[in-house]
N, C-alpha and C positions, 0 to 999 in steps of 0.2 A: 072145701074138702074134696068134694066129688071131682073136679076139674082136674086140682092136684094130681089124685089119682089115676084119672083118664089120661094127663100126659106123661107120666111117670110111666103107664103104662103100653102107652104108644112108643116113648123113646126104647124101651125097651124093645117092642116086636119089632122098631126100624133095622136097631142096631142086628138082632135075633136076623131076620130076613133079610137084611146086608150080607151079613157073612154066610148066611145059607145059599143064599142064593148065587153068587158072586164067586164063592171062595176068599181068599187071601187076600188077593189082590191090590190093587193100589185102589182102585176105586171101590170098593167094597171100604175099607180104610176110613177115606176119606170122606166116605158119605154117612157110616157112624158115628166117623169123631165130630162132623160137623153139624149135625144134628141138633137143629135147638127148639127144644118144647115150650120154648116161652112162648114161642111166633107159631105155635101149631094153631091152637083155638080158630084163630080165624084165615085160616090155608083152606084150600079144595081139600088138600088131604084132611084133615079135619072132620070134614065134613061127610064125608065118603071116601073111607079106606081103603078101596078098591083100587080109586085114582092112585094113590102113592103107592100099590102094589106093582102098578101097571107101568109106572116108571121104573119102580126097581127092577122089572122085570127085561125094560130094556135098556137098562145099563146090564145085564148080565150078560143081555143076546148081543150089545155093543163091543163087551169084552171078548166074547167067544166070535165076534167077525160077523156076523148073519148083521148088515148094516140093514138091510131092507125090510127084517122084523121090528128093529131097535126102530128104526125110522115108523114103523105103524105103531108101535107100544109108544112110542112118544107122542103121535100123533094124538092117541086114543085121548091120553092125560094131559096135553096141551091143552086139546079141544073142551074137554073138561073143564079147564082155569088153573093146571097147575101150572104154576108159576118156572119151579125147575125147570118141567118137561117145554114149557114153554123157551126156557132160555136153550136149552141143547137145540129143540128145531132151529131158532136163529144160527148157532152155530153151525147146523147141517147144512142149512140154504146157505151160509155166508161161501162155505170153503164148498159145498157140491159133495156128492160122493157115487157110489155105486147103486144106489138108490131112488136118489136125486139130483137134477144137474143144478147146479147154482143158480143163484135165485137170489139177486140184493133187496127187490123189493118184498119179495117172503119173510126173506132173513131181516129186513126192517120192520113191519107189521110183528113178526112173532117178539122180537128182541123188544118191542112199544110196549106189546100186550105184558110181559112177563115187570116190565119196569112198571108199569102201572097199579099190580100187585104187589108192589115193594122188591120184588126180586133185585138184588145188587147188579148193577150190568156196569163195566168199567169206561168213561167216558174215550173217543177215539182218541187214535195218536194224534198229537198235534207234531207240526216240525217247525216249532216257532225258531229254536236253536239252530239250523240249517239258511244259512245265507239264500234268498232268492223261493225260497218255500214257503206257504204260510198254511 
């Protein structure tokens, strides 16, 4: 009963502090609706609130442009064990930004660590269909 609770009350303050924090937006949205309490229990966020603050904090400073904040709030909560914050750094190092310059072995290391905690990561392109590519 008590757990119930806890994440009932969790998915709540996500969703609550998605859209505060965020606005409208498409990524405020999407991090709402996607939200699933069954797989909190045993998240960093879970454990310590702070870390899943810290993340939302930099998708909002990612929306409003400041990539060099978003780049240390993600930091903060990778380094922590979130798994999310974990997978955006791989995407930061993968593509580079203003921030940081690209980075494939970072952007592999972070992309290892975040799959290792279940986080979904999609396997690469293959060009098996492409004559002379494999």
């Amino acid at each position: 009963m008590r757990t119930t609770n806890f994440k009932s009350l969790l998915a709540g303050l996500v969703t609550v502090a998605s859209v505060m924090s965020m606005g409208s937006g498409p990524i405020a949205y999407a991090q709402a609706s996607d939200f699933n309490a069954e797989e909190m229990p045993s998240t960093t966020a879970a454990r310590d609130p702070s870390v899943l603050q810290r993340h939302l904090e930099a998708l909002s400073l990612q929306e409003r442009g400041d990539e060099r904040a978003a780049f240390c709030a993600f930091l903060e909560a990778g380094e922590a064990g979130y798994a999310p914050a974990q997978r955006r750094l791989a995407e930061i190092y993968s593509k580079g930004n203003s921030a940081v310059q690209r980075d494939f072995a970072a952007s592999t290391r972070w992309y290892r660590m975040a799959r290792e905690q279940g986080e979904a990561i999609p396997r690469p392109h293959t060009y098996s269909g492409i004559p002379g590519l494999k």
